[in-house]
N, C-alpha and C positions, 0 to 999 in steps of 0.2 A: 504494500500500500504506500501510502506518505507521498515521496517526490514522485515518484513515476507515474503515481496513480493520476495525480495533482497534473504532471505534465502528458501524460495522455489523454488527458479531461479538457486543458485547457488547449490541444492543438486542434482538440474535434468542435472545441465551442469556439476557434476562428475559423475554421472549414467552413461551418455552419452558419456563423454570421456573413461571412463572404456569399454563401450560398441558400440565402433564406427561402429562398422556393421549397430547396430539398428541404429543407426543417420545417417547412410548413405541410410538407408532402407525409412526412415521418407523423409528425402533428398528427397528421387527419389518421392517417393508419394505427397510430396508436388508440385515437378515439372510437374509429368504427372496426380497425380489420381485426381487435382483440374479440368484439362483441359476435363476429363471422366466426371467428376462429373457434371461442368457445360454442356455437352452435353446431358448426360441423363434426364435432365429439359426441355431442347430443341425435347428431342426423346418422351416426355409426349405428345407433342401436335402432333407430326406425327406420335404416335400411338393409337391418338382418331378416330374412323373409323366415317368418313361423315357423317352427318346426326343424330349422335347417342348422348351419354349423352357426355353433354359439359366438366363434371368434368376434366378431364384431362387434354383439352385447357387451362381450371382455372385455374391449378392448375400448370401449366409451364406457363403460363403469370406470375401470381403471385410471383410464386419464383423469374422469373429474373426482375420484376419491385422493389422486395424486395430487391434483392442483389444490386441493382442500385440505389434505394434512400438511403440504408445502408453506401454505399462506399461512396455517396454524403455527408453523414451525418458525417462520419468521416473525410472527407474536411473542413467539417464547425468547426470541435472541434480541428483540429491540425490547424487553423489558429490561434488560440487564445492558445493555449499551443503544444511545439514542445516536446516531453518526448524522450531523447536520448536512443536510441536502449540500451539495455543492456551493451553488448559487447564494447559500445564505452565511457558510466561510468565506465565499471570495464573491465579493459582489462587485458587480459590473461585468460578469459574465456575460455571453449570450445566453439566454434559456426561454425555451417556451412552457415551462410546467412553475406551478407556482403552489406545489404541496409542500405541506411543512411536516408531512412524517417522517419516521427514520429512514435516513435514505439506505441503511442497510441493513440485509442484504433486499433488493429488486423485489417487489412484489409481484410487477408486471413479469419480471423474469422468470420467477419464483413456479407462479402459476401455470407458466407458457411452459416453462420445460417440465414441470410436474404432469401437466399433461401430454405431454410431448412424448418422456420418456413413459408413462403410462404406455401408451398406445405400442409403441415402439415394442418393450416389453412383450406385447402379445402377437402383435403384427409388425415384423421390421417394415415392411413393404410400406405398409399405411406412415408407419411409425417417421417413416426419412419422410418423409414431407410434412407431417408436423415439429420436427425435429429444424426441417428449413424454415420455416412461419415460426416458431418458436427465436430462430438466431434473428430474425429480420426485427423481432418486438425487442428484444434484446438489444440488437444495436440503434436500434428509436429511441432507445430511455438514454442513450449514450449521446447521440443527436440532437436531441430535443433539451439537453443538458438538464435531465430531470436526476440522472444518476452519475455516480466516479465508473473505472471499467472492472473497477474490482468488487461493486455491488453487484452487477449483471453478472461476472464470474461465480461468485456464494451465491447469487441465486439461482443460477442454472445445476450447482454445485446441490443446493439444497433439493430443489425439483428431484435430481436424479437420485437422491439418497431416497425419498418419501413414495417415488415412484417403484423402487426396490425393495422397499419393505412394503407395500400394497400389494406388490404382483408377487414375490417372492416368498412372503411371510402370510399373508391373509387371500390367498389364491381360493383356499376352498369356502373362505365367507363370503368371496364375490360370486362366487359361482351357486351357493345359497340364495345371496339376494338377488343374482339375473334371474331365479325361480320364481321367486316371488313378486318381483317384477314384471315378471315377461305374462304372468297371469293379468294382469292390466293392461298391457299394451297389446298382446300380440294379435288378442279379436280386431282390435280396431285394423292394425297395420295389416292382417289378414284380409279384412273387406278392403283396402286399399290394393291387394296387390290383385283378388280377385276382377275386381269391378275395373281395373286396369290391362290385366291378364299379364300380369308380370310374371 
């Protein structure tokens, strides 16, 4: 951390102000492409068809249980250290984020690769393309000079620890609650695929 951290922070927040379009571009993606990104995790298990290979259910349970014990996990580390945003140590920064939570470790991070590696975990296939949308939200909070590069590092760091113990430690309670789950969903998404002829 410290000087490098400080001086890889502070070369991406002149990039950035030279280059305001792209930080306005990062901007919008981090506003809307997180809110897409977490639904296509959710679209995995309503486009597992009835009755067939569970991977998919897995594999969006997984992510958002990842992304949920991740963010839990970074509660538990800024109670015990608050690390001021960037922008509020060194002011006159560029930044477009104006949060005053602990900036470490990455929430956005945090969550993006907890679900990331969730998936990943079950499905590489699936898993590398959220694993790529996950680096892209990652290097936005760096961008947008919301975060240092060593909060987005701990929190893709945290993601992949939380998503390992999901998949790897509580594999047969997920597969429990896709049981119990799937007894709610899967009528409906059945008359969908019917009525479709999918």
């Amino acid at each position: 951390m410290g000087r490098v951290d400080w001086s890889a922070y502070h070369a991406v927040s002149v990039f950035a102000s030279h280059h305001r379009t792209l930080a306005h571009v990062a901007g919008g993606f981090e506003t809307y492409g997180v809110v897409v990104y977490a639904a296509l995790v959710v679209a995995l298990w309503f486009v597992t068809r009835p009755g067939g290979d569970r991977r998919g259910k897995l594999a969006a349970l997984a992510g958002t249980a990842s992304g949920g014990l991740a963010l839990l996990a970074n509660q538990a580390i800024a109670s015990f250290w608050h690390r001021p945003r960037p922008y509020e140590t060194h002011p006159g920064v560029y930044h477009l984020s104006n949060s005053h939570d602990p900036s470490f470790p990455s929430d956005h991070a945090s969550a993006a690769f907890g679900i990331a590696f969730g998936v990943y975990f079950v499905d590489r296939r699936l898993g590398r393309f959220f694993l790529a949308v996950a680096t892209l939200i990652g290097l936005g909070r760096i961008l947008v000079g919301a975060h240092y590069p060593s909060d987005v590092i701990a929190g893709a760091a945290v993601g992949a620890l939380a998503a390992g113990v999901v998949v790897y430690l509580c594999r047969p309670l997920l597969r429990r609650v896709i049981l119990l789950l799937e007894r709610l969903t899967d009528p409906v998404v059945g008359l969908v695929y019917r009525r479709f002829g999918a």
